[in-house]
C-alpha positions in Angstrom: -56.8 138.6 -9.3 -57.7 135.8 -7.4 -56.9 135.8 -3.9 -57.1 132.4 -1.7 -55.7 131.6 1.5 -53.6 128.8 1.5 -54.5 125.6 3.0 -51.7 125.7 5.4 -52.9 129.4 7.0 -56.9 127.9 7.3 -56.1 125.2 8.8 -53.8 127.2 11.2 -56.4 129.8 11.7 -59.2 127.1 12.1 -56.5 125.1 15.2 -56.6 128.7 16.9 -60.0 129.2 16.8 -61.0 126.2 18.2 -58.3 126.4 20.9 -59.7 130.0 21.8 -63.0 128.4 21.8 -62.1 125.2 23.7 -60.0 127.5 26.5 -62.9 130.0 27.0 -65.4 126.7 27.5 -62.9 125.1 30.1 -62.6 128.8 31.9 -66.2 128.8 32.1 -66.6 125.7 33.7 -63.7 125.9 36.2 -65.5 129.7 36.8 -68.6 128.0 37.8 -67.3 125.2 39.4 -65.0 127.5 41.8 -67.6 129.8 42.6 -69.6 126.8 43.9 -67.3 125.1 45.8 -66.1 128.7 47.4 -69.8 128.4 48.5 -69.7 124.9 49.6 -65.7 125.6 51.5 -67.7 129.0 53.4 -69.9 126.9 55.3 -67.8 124.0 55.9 -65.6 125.6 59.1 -69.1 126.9 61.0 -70.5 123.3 60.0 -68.0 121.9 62.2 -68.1 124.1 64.8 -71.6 123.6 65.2 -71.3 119.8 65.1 -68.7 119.7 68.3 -70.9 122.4 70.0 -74.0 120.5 69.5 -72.3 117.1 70.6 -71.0 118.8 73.5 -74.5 120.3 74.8 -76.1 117.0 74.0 -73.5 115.0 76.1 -74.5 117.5 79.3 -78.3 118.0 78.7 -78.5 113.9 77.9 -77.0 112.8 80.7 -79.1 116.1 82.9 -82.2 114.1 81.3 -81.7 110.8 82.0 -80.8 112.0 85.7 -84.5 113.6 85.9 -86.4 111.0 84.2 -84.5 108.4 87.1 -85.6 110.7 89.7 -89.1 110.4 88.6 -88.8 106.4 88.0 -87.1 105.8 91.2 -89.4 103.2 92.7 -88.9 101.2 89.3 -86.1 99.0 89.2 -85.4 99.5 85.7 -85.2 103.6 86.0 -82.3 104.3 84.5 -83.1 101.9 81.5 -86.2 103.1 80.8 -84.9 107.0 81.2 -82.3 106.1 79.0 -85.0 104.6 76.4 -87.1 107.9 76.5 -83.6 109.8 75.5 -82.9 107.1 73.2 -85.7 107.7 71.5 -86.4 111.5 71.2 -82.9 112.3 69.8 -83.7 109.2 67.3 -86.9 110.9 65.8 -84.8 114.6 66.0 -82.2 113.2 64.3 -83.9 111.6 61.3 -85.8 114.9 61.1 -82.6 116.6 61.0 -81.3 113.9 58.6 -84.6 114.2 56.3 -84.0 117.9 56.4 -80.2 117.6 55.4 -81.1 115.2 52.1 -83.6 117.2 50.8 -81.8 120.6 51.3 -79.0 119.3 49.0 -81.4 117.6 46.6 -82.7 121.0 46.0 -79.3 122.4 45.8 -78.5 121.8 41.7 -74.8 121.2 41.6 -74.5 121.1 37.5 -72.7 124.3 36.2 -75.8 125.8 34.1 -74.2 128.3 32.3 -72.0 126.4 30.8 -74.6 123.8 29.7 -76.1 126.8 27.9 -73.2 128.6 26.3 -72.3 124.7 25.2 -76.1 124.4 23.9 -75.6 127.4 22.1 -72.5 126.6 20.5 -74.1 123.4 19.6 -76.8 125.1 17.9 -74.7 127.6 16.0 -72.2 124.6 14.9 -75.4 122.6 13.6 -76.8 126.2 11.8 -72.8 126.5 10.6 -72.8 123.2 8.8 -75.7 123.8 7.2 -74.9 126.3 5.4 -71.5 125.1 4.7 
């Protein structure tokens, strides 16, 4: 006795499959991708905070350092210029070093969702193995 599925119930089973499959790919991604971003969301509120704290001490310590740097350039008419100038230009070079440090920390920070590049590499490799022996 020969017995066959029908067309009709492969093709049906083969639409499932590949739903299943499609679903659990898209899972894993949105999986990953949440995870990260949970990561990313954590550090965001304290990022902020430390942003208007810093501004805030730099407003009072800047203006505390220009005051010294005029007392000590007081004969010179240009005092406060030239205070403001030394300021000026130490925040400058703290800030691109802060900058510099900020760029490379999320350079180094790799934002593609490896394991689902990997279970899709996989499934690539099983598909091409499938078809071969199809």
């Amino acid at each position: 006795m020969h017995t066959e599925k029908p067309i009709a119930t492969i093709l049906i089973e083969t639409k499932e499959e590949l739903v299943r499959f499609v679903t659990t790919r898209v899972n894993l991604l949105k999986a990953e991708i949440e995870e990260k971003a949970s990561k990313l969301m954590a550090v965001i509120p304290m990022a902020a905070a430390a942003v208007v704290l810093l501004l805030s001490a730099w407003i009072a310590l800047n203006f505390a350092l220009l005051a010294v740097l005029h007392g000590l350039l007081m004969p010179s008419e240009n005092a406060w210029l030239w205070a403001s100038m030394i300021v000026g230009g130490l925040y400058l070079a703290l800030g691109v070093g802060a900058g510099i440090f900020v760029v490379n920390t999320l350079k180094a920070t790799n934002w593609a969702p490896k394991r689902t590049l990997t279970v899709l590499k996989q499934d690539q490799v099983w598909l091409q193995n499938e078809a071969r022996t199809a």
